[in-house]
C-alpha positions as CSV (number, residue, x, y, z in Angstrom):
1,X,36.2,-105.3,-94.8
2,X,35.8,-101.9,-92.1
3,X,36.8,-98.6,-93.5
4,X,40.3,-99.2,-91.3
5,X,41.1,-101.9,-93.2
6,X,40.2,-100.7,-96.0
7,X,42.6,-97.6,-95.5
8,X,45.5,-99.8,-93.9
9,X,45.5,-101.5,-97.5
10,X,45.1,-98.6,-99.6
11,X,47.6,-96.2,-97.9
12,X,50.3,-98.8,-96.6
13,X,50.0,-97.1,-93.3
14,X,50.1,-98.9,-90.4
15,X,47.5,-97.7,-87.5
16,X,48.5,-95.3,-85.5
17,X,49.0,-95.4,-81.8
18,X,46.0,-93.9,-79.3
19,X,47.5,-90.5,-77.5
20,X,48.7,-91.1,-74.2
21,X,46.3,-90.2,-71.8
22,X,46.6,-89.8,-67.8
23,X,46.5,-92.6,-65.7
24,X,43.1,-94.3,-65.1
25,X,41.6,-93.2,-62.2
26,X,43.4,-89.6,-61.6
27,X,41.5,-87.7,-64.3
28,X,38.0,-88.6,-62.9
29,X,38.9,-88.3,-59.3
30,X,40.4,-84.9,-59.5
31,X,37.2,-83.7,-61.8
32,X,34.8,-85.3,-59.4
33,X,36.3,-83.5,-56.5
34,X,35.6,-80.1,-58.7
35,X,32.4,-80.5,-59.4
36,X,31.6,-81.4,-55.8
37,X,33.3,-78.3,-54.6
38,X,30.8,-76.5,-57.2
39,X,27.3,-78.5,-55.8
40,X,28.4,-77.0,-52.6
41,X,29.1,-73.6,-53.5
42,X,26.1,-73.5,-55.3
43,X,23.9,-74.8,-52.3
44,X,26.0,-72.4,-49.8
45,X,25.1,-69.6,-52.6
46,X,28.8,-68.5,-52.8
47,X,28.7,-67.8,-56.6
48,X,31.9,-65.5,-56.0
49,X,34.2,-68.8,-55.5
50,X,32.3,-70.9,-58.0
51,X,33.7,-68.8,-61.1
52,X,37.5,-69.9,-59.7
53,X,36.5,-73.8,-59.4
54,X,34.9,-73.7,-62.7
55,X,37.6,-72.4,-64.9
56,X,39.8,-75.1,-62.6
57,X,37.5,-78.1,-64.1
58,X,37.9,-76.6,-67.6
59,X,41.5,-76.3,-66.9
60,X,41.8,-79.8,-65.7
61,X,39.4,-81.6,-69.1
62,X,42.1,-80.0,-71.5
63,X,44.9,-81.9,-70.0
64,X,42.7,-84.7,-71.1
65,X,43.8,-84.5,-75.1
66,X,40.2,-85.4,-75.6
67,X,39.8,-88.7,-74.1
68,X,36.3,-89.6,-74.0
69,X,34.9,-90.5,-70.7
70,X,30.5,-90.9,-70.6
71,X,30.4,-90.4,-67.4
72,X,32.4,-86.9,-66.9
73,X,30.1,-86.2,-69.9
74,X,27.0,-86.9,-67.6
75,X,28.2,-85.3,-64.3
76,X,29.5,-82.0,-65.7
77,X,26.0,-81.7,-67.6
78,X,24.0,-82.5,-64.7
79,X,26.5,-79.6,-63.1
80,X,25.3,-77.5,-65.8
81,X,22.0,-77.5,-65.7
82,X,22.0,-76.6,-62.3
83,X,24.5,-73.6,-62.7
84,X,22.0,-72.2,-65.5
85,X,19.0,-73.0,-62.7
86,X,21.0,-70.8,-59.8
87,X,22.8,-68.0,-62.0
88,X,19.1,-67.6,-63.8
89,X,17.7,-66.8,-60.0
90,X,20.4,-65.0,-59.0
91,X,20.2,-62.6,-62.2
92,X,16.9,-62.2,-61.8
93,X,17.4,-61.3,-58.3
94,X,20.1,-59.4,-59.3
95,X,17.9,-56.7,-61.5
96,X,15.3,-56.7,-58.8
97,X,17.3,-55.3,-56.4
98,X,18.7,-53.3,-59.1
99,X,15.2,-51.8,-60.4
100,X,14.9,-50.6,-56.5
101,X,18.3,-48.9,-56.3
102,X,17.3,-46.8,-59.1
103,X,14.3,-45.9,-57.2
104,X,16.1,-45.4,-53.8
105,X,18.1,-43.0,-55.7
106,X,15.3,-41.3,-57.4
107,X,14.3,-40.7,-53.8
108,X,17.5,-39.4,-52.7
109,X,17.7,-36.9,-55.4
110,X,14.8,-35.6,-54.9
111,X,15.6,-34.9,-51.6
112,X,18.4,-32.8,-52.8
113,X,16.1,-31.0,-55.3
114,X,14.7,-29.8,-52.4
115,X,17.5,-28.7,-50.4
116,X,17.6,-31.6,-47.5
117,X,20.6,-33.4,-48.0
118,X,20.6,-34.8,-44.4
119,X,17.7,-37.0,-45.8
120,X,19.7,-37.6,-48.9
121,X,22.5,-39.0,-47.0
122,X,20.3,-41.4,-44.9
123,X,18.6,-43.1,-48.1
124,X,22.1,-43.3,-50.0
125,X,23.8,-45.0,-46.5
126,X,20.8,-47.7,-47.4
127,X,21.7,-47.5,-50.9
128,X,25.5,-48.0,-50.2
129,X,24.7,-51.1,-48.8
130,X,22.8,-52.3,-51.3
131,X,25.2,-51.9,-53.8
132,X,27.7,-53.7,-51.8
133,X,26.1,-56.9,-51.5
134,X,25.2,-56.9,-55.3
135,X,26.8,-59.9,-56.7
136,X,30.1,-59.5,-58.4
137,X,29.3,-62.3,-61.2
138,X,27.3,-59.4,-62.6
139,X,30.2,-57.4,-63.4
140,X,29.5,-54.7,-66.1
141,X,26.1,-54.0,-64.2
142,X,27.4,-53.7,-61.1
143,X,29.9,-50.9,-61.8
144,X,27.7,-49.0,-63.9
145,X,25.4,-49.0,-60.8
146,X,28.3,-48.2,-58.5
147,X,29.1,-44.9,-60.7
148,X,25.6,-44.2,-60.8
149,X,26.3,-44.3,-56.8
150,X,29.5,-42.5,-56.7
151,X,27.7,-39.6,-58.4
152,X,24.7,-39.2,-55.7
153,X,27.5,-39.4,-53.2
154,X,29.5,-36.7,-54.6
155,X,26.1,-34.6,-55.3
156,X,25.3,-34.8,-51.8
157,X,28.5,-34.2,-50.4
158,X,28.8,-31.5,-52.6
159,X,25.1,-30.1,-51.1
160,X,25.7,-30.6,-47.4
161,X,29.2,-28.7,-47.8
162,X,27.2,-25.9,-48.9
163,X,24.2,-26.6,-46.4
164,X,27.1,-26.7,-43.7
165,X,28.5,-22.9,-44.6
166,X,24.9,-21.5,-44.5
167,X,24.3,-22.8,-41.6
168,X,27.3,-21.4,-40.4
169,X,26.6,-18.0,-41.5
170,X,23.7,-18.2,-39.5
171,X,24.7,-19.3,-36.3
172,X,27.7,-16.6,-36.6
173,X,25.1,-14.3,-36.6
174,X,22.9,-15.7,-33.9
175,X,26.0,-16.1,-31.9
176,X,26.4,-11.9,-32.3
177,X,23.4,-11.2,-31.1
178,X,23.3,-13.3,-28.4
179,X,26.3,-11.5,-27.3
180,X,25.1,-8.3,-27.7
181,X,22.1,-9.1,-25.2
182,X,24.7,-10.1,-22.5
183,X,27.1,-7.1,-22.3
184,X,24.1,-5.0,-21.2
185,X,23.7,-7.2,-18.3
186,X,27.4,-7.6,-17.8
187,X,28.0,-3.6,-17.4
188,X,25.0,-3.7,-14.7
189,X,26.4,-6.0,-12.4
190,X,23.5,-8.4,-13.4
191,X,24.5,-11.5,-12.5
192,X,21.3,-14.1,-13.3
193,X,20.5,-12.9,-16.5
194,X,24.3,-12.6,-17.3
195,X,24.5,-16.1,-16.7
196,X,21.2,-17.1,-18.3
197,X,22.4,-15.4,-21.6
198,X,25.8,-16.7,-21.5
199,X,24.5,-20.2,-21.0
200,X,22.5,-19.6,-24.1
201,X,25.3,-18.2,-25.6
202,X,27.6,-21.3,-25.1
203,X,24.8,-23.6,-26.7
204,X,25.0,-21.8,-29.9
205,X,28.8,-21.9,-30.2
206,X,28.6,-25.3,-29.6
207,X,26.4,-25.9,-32.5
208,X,29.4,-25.1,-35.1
209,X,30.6,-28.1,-36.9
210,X,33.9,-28.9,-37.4
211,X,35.8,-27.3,-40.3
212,X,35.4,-23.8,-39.3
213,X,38.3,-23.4,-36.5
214,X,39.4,-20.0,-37.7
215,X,35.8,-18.5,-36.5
216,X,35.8,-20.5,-33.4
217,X,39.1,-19.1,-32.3
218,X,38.0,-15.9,-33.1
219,X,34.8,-16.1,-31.3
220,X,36.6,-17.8,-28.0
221,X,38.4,-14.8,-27.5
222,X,35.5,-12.8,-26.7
223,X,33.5,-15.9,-24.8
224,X,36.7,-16.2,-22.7
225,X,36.2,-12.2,-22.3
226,X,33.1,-12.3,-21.3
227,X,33.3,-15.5,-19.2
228,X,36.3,-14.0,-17.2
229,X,33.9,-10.5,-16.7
230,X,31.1,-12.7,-15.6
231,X,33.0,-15.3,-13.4
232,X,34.5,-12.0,-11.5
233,X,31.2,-11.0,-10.4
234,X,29.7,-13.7,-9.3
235,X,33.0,-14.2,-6.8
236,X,32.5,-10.7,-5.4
237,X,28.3,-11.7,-5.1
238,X,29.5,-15.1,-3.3
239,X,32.3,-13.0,-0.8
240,X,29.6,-10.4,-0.1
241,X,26.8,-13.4,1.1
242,X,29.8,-14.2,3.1
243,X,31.0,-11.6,5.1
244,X,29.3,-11.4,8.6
245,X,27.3,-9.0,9.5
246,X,29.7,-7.7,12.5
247,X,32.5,-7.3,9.9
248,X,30.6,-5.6,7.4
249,X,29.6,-2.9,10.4
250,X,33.2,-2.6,11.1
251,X,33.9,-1.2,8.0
252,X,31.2,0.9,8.0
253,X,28.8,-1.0,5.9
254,X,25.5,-1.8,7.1
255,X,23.9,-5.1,5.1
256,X,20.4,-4.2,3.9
257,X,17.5,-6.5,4.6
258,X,16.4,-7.7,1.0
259,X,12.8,-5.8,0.3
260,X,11.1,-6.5,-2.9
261,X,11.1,-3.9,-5.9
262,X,8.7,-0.8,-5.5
263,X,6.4,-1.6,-8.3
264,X,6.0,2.4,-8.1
265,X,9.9,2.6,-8.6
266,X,10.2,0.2,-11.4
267,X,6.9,2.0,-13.3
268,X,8.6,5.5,-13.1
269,X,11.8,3.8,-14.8
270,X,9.5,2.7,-17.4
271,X,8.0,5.7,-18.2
272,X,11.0,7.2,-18.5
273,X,12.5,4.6,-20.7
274,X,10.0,4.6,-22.9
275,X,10.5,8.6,-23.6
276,X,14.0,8.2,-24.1
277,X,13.4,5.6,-26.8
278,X,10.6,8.0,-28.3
279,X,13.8,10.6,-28.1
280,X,16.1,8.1,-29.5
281,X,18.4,9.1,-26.5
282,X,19.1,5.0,-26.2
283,X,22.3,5.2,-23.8
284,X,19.8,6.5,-21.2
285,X,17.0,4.7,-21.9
286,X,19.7,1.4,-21.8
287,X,20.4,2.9,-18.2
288,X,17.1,2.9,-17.0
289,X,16.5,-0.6,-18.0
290,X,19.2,-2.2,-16.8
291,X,18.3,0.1,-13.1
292,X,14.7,-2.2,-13.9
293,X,16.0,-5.6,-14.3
294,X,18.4,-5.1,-11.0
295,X,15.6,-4.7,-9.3
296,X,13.8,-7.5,-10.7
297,X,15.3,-9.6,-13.5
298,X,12.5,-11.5,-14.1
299,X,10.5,-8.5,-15.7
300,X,9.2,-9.7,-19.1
301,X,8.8,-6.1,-20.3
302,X,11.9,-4.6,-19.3
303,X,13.2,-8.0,-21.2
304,X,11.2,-7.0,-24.3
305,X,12.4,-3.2,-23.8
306,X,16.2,-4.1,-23.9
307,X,16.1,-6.1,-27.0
308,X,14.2,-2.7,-28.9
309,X,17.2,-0.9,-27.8
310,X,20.0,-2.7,-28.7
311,X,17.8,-3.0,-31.9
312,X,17.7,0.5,-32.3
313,X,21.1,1.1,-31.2
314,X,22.7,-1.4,-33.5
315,X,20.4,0.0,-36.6
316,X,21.4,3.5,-35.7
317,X,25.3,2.1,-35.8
318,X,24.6,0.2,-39.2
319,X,23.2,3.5,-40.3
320,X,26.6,5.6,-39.6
């Protein structure tokens, strides 16, 4: 006698019937399908949409009620051992790439510690990345390496912001003086050194980022000052190359033939530039420089002489 008949008898019960399961054939097909869609994923490395299917196969053995069935035993352990092969590569991979983000970083902040967030910003754009294509099966690592990015970001936006308005201050100031070399030149008529200046000047303004339109308008009014002051003079230089010779007789103009400087004229200026500077009487030593560059605006000296005396000039202002 089994131990079922040996219960029937002793209990009066009859046996019970077996649950119903599905219909032969549908349970194994649909899981077989399953776990062929993961032994693909898994071979195209798309561990993303292998989390989705696999909770599907659990999903679909607990509509099973526990039917045995050997050979869905077999297949989804053969499709666990090679999930545990893959995911240990890919986690392994996974704090690689990890270990050298925390070292990209370390790079970028040093950067920052000393004062170059331009560099910064090019090693956490690599960083960035990364961090992107970190796999997202890795959950709780991956954000806590994406705040650790959030924070260099914000630390070096933070840094170039500032970088920015320093290096605004400075071109403000560069821009001033610049301009304060070309109004010397403008109130002599002298047109090539004008323009040489102004050219410089317009390279300077367009060096100011974005984000500061208040000081551009506010310097455009005086470009567009200047620009109007020099664009007036070179007109009246263009009409007088061409008014004929004839008409200029007529009106009782004679055109001169051009002569170079008198390098005895142009020393006796210098002379007496350099003793009005030595008598801080600037205004006149200004006159006699610009009378020098007129003559020949390609004098290095004269050059050098003019920037000592808006110097002086502007320190003697300050001073007031």
């Amino acid at each position: 006698m089994d131990i079922n008949e040996f219960l029937e008898k002793e209990l009066g019960k009859a046996p019970q019937k077996r649950r119903a399961a599905l219909p032969p054939g549908q349970f194994s097909g649909e899981v077989a399908t399953l776990i062929t869609s993961i032994q693909y994923l898994l071979t195209n490395k798309q561990y993303e949409q292998i989390e989705e299917t696999y909770d599907s196969l659990w999903k679909k053995i607990s509509e099973n009620k526990f039917g045995w069935d050997v050979s869905l035993h077999q297949e989804i352990t053969a499709v666990h051992d090679q999930l545990n092969k893959e995911l240990g590569s890919v986690v392994q991979d996974f704090y690689k790439k990890a270990q050298l983000l925390q070292q990209l970083m370390a790079n970028a902040r040093a950067f920052l510690s000393k004062e170059q967030p331009e560099a910064a910003l090019k090693v956490y754009n690599e960083i960035s990345e990364m961090a992107k294509a970190l796999p997202s099966i890795m959950f709780e690592h991956k954000k806590t390496i994406e705040r650790d990015v959030l924070r260099l970001y914000r630390d070096i936006h933070e840094k170039l912001g500032a970088s920015t308005v320093q290096k605004v201050h400075n071109l403000s100031r560069q821009i001033s003086a610049q301009a304060a070399k070309i109004r010397p030149y403008l109130l002599s008529g002298n047109v090539p050194l004008s323009t040489e200046h102004y050219l410089r000047l317009l390279a300077l303004y367009g060096e100011v980022p974005q984000g500061f339109l208040p000081l551009k308008v506010a310097m455009g009014k005086e470009l567009i000052e200047m620009y109007k002051s020099l664009s007036i003079q070179i007109e009246i230089e263009d009409l007088r190359k061409q008014l004929h010779p004839l008409t200029q007789k007529h009106f009782g103009h004679t055109e001169k033939q051009h002569t170079p400087p008198s390098p005895e004229a142009i020393r006796r200026r210098k002379e007496a530039a350099r003793m009005h500077m030595s008598n801080k009487a600037y205004d006149n030593a200004l006159a006699e420089v610009n009378a020098i560059l007129s003559l020949d605006p390609q004098d290095e000296e004269a050059k050098v002489m003019l920037e000592k005396i808006q110097a002086a000039r502007k320190e003697m202002n300050y001073g007031l």
